[in-house]
BALOBA-1460 file (C-alpha; in Angstrom, 3 decimals):
// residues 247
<rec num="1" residu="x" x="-5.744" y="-11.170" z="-8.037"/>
<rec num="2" residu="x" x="-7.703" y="-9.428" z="-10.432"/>
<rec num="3" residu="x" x="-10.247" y="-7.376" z="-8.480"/>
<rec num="4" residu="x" x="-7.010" y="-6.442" z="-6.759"/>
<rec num="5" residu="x" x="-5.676" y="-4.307" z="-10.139"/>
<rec num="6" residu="x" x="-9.011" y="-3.137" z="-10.632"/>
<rec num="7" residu="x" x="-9.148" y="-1.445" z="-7.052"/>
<rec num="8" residu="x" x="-5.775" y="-0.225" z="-7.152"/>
<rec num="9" residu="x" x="-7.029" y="1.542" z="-11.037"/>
<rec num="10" residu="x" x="-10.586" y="2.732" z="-9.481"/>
<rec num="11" residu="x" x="-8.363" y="4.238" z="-6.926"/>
<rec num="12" residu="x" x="-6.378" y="6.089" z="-8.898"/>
<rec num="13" residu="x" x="-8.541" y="6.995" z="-11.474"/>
<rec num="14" residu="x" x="-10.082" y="9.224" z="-8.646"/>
<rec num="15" residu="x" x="-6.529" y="10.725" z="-8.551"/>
<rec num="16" residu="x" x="-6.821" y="11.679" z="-11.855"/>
<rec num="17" residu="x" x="-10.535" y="12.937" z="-11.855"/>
<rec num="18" residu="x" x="-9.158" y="15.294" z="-8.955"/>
<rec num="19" residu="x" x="-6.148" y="16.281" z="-11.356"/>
<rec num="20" residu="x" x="-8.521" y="17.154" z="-14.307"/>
<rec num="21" residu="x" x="-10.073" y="19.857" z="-12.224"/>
<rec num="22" residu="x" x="-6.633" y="21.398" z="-10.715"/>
<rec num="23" residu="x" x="-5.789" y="21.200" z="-14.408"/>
<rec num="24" residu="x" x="-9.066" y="23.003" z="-15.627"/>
<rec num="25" residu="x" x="-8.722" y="25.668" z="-12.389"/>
<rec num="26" residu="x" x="-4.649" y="26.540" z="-13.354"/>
<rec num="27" residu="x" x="-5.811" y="26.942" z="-17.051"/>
<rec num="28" residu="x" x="-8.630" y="29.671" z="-15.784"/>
<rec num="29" residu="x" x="-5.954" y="31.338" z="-13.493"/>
<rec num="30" residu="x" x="-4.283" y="32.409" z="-16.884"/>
<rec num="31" residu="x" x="-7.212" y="34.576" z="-17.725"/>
<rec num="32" residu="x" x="-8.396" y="35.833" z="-14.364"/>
<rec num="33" residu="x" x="-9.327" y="34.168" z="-11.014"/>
<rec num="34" residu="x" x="-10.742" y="30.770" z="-11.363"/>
<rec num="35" residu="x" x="-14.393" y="30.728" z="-10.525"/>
<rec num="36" residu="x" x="-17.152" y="28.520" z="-8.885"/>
<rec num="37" residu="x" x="-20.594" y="28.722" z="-8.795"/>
<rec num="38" residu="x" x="-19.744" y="32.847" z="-9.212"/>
<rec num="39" residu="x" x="-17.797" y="33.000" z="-6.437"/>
<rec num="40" residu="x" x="-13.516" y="33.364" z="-6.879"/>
<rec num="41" residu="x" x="-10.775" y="30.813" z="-5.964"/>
<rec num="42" residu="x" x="-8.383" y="32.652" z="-3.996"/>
<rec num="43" residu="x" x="-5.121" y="31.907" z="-4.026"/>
<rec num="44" residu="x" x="-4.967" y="30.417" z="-1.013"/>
<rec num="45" residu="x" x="-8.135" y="27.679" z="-1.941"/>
<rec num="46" residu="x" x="-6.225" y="26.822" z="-4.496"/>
<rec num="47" residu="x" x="-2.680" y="25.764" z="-2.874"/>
<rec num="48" residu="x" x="-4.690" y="23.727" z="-0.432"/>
<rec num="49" residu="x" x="-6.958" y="22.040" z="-3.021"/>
<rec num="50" residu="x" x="-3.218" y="21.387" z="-4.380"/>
<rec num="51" residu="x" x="-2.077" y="19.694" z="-1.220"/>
<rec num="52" residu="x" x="-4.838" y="17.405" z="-0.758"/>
<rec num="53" residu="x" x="-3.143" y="15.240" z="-3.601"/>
<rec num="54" residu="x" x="-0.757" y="13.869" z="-1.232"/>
<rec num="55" residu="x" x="-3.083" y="12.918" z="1.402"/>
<rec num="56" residu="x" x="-4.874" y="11.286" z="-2.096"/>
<rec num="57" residu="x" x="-1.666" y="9.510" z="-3.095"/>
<rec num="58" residu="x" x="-1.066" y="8.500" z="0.692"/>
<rec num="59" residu="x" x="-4.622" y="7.017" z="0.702"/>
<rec num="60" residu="x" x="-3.623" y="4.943" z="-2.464"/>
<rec num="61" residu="x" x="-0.164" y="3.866" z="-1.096"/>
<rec num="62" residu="x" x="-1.541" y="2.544" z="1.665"/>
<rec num="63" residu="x" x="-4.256" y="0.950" z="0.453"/>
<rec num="64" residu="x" x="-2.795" y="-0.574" z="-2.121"/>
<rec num="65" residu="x" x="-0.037" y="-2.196" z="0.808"/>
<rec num="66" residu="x" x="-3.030" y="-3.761" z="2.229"/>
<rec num="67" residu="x" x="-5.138" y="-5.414" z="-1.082"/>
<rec num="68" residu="x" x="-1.733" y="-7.163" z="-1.406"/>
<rec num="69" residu="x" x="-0.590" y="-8.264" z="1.873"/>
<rec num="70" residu="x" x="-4.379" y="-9.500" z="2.369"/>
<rec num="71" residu="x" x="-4.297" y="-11.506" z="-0.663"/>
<rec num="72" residu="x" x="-1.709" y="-13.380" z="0.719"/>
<rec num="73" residu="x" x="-3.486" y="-14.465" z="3.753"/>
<rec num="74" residu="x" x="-6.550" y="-14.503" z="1.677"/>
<rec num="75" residu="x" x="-5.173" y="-17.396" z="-0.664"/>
<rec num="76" residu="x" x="-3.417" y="-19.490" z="2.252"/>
<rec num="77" residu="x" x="-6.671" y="-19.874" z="3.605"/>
<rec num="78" residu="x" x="-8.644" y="-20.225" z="0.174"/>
<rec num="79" residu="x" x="-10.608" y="-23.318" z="0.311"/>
<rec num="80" residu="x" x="-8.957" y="-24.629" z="3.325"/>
<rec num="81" residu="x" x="-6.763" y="-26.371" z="1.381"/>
<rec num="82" residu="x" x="-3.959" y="-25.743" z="3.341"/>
<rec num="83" residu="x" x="-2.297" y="-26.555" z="6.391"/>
<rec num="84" residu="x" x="0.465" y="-24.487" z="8.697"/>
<rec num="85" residu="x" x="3.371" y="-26.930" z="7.375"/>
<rec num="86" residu="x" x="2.570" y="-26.308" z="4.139"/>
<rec num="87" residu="x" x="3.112" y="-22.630" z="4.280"/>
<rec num="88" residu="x" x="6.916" y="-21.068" z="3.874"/>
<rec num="89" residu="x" x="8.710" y="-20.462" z="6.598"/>
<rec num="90" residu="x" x="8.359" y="-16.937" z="6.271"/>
<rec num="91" residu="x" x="4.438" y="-16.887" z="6.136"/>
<rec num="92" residu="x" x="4.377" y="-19.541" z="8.771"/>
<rec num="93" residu="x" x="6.050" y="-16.786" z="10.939"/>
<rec num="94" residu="x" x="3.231" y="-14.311" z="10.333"/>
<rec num="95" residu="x" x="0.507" y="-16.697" z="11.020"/>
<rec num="96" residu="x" x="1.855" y="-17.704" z="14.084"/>
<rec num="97" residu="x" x="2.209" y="-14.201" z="15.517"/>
<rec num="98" residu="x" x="-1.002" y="-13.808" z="14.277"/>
<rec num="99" residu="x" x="-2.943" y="-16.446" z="15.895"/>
<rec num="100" residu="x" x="-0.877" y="-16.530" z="18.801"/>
<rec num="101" residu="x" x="-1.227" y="-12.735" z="18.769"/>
<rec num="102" residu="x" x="2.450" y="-12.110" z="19.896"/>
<rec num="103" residu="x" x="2.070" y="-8.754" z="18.656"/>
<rec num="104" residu="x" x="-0.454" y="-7.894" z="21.270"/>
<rec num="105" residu="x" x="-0.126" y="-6.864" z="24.804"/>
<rec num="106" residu="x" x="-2.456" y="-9.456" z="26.779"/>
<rec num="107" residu="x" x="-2.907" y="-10.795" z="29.926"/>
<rec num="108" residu="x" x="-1.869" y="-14.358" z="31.635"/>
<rec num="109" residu="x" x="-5.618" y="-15.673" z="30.335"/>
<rec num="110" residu="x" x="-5.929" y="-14.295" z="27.019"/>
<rec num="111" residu="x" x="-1.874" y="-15.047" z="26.089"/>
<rec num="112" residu="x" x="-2.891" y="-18.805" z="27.505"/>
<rec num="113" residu="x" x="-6.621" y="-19.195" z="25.204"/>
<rec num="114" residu="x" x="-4.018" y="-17.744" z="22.183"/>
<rec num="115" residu="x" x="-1.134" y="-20.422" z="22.677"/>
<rec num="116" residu="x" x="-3.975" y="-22.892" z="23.588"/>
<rec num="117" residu="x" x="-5.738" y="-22.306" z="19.902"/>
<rec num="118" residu="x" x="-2.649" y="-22.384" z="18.087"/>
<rec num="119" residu="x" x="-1.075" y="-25.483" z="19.969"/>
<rec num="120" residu="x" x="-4.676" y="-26.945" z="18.970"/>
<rec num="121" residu="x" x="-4.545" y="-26.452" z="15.326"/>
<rec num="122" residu="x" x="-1.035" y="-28.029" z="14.705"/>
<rec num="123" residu="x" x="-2.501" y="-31.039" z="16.959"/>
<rec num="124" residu="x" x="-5.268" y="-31.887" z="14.933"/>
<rec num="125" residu="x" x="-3.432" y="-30.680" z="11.302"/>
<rec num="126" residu="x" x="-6.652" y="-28.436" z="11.040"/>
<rec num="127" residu="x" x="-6.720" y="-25.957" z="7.530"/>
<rec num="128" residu="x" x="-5.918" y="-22.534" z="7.631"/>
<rec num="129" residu="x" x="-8.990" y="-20.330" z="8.274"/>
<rec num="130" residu="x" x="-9.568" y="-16.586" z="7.545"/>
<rec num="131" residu="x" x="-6.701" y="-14.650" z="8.968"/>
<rec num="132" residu="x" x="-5.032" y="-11.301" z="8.312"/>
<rec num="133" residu="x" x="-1.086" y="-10.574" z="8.438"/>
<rec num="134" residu="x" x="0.213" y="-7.964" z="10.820"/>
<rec num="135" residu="x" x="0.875" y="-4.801" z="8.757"/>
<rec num="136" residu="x" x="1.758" y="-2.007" z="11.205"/>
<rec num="137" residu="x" x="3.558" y="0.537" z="9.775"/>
<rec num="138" residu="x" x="0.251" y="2.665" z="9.694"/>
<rec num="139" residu="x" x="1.239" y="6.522" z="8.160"/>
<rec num="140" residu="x" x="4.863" y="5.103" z="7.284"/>
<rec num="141" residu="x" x="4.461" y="3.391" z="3.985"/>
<rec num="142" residu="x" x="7.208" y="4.072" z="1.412"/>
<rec num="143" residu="x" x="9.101" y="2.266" z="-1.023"/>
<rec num="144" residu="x" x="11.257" y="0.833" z="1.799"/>
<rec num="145" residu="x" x="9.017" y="-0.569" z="3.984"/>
<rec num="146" residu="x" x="7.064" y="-1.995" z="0.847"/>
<rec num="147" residu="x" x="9.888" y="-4.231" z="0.482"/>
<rec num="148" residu="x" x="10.323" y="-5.271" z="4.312"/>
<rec num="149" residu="x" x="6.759" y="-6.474" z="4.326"/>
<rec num="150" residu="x" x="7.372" y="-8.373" z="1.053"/>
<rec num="151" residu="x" x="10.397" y="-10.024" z="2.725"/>
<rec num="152" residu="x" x="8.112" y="-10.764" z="5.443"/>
<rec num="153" residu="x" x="5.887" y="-12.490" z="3.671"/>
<rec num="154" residu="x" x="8.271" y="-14.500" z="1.981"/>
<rec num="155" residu="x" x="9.935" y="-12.982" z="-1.403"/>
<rec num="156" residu="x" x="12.452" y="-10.370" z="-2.350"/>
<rec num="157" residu="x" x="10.370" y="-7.457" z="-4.074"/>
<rec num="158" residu="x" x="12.318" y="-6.564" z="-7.543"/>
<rec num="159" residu="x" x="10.885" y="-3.794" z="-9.656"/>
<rec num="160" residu="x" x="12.525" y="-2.615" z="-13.185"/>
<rec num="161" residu="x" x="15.479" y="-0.468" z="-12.294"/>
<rec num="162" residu="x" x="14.299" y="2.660" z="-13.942"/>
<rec num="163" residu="x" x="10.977" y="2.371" z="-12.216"/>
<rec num="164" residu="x" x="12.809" y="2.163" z="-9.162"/>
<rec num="165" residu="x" x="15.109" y="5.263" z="-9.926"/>
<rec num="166" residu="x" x="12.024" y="7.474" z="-10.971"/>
<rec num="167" residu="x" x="10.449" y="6.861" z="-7.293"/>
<rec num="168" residu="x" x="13.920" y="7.369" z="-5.773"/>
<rec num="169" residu="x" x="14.919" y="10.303" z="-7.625"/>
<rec num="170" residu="x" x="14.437" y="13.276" z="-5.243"/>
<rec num="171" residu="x" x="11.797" y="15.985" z="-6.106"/>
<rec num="172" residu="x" x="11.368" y="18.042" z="-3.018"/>
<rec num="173" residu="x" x="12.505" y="18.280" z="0.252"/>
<rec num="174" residu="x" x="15.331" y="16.116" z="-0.663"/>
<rec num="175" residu="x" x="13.109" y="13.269" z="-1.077"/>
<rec num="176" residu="x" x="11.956" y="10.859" z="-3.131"/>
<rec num="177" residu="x" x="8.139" y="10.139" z="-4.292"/>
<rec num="178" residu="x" x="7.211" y="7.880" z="-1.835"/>
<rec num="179" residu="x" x="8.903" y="9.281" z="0.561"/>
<rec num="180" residu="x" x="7.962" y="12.641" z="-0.072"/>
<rec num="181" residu="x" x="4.285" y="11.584" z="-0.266"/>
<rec num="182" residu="x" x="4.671" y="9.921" z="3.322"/>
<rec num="183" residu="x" x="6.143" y="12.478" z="4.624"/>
<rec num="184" residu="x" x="3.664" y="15.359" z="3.893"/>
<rec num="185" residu="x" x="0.898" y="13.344" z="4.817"/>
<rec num="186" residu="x" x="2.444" y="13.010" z="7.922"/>
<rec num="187" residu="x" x="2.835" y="16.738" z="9.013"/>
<rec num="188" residu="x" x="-0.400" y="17.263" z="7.674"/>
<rec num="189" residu="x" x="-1.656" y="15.389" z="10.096"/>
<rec num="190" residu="x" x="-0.293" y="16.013" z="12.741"/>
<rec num="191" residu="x" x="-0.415" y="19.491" z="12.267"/>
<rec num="192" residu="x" x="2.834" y="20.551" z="11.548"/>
<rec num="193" residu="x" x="1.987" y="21.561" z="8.164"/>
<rec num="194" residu="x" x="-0.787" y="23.497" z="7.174"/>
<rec num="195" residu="x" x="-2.342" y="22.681" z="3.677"/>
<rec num="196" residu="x" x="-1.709" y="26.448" z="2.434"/>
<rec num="197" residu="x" x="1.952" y="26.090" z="3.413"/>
<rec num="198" residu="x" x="2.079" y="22.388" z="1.268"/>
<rec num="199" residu="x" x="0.017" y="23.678" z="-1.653"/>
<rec num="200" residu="x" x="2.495" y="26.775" z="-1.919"/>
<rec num="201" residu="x" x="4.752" y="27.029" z="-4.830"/>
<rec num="202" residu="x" x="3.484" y="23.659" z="-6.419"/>
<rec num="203" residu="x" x="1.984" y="22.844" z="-10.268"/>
<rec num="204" residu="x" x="-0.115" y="20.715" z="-11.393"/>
<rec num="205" residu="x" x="2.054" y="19.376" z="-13.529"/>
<rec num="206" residu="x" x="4.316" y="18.629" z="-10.181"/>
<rec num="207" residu="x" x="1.643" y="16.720" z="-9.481"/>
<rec num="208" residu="x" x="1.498" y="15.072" z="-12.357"/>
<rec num="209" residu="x" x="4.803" y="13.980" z="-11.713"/>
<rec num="210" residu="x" x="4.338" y="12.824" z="-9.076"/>
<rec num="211" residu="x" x="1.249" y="10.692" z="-9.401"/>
<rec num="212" residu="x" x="3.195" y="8.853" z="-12.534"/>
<rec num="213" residu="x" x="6.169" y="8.205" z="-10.257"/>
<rec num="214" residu="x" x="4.217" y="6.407" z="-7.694"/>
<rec num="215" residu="x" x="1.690" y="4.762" z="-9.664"/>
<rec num="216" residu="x" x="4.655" y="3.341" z="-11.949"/>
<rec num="217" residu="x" x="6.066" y="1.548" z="-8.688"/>
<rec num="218" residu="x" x="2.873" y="0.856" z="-7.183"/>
<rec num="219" residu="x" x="1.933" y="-1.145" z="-10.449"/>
<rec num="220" residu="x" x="4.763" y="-3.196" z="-10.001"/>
<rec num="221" residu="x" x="4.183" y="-3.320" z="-6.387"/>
<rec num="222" residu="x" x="0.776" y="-5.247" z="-7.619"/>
<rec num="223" residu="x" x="2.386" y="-6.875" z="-10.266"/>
<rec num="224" residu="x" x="4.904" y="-8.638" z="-8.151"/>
<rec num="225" residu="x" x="2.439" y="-9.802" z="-5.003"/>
<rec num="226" residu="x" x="0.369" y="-11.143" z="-8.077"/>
<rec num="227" residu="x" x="2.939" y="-13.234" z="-9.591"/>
<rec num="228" residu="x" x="3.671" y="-14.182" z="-5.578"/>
<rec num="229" residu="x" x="0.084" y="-15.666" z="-5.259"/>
<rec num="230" residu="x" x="-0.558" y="-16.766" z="-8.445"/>
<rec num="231" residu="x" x="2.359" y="-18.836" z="-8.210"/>
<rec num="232" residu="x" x="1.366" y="-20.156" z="-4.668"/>
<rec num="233" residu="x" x="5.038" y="-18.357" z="-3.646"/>
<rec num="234" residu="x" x="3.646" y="-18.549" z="-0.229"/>
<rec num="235" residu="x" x="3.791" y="-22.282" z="0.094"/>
<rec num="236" residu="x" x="6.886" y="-24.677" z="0.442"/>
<rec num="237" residu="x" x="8.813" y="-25.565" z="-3.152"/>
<rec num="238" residu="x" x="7.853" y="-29.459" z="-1.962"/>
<rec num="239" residu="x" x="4.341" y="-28.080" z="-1.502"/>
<rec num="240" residu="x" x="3.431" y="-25.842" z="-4.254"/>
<rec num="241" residu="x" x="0.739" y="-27.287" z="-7.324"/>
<rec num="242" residu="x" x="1.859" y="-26.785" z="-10.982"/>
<rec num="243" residu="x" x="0.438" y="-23.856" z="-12.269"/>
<rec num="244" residu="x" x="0.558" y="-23.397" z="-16.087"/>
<rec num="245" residu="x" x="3.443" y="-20.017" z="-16.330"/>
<rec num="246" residu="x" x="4.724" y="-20.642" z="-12.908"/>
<rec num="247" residu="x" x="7.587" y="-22.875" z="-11.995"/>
């Protein structure tokens, strides 16, 4: 799980690389237009260089949804060590609607070959190969929906209370970080927002804010999936190995 902390750090490192500048551009403002290259930031430049942090913070919220979930799959498969009725019963759901591929629209054939290849691999108790839980969701991620997936994967998602209140706490547009992020992405775009009209009346130190809140949570988020795999959470109690700082 490793590389999986150091992608969700690259990722937001390049947050704060992008927050440097807005910082360096706000500090120019108080001595005249910022410039670049000897041409002026307008005004209007700058609120939408402001508003492309939440499509940034999106980017990072989602991705970081899908290093974890993939782990998950990722280490029931690792080695082929492990077989369908080893797996909880919660996982076992997921890998059943994925290789039956429930989740798909298909025709009499294809729904038959799917059933067929399933039905197959139970017969002859064959390992787990590569596969990839359903995430949906796609645009919708928030702190909510973070925990249904966890649940779906098999584990209650518990983060320290005040990490949880600082995403919840509502910062604009009656919403929370997460939620706020999501949503702004969202009318972004889909046009209902332009990025002047986002950037408009917003700091960088907002931003700031706002990238803590939902890194905080997110490194939990990361934390928690970790400690999940690690501790081979995604296998039956009867099934699971000892692992030295797991019970």
């Amino acid at each position: 799980m490793e590389p999986l902390t150091e992608a969700f750090e690259e990722r937001l490192q390049e947050i704060e690389t992008y927050l440097d500048l807005l910082d360096a551009l706000e500090r120019q403002v108080q001595t005249g237009p910022p410039e670049i290259g000897g041409s002026a930031i307008t005004s209007q430049q700058q609120k939408i260089l402001y508003s492309s942090v939440y499509l940034q913070l999106y980017n990072l919220v989602e991705a970081t949804v899908t290093w974890c979930v993939d782990a998950v799959s990722v280490a029931a498969a690792k080695d082929g060590r492990w077989l369908p009725a080893d797996l909880s019963d919660e996982l076992r759901r997921e890998w059943v609607r994925a290789t039956a591929r429930t989740h798909i629209d298909l025709n009499y054939d294809n729904r038959l070959e799917s059933a067929v290849e399933m039905c197959n691999s139970l017969i002859q108790a064959l390992p787990i190969l590569a596969w990839t839980v359903e995430k949906g969701r796609g645009g919708n991620w928030d702190e909510d929906e973070i925990r249904a997936i966890a649940r779906r994967v098999g584990f209650d998602l518990r983060v320290p209370a005040e990490v949880y209140s600082g995403v919840k706490q509502r910062i604009r547009d009656d919403k929370g970080s997460l939620a706020l992020v999501r949503h702004l992405r969202n009318r972004l775009a889909h046009g209902s927002l332009s990025f002047t009209e986002c950037g408009d009346g917003v700091t960088v130190p907002d931003l700031r804010d706002l990238k803590d809140r939902t890194a905080l949570y997110l490194r939990e988020v990361v934390s928690a999936f970790r400690d999940y795999v690690d501790g081979h959470g995604f296998l039956l109690p009867a099934r699971r190995p000892v692992v030295e700082g797991h019970q």
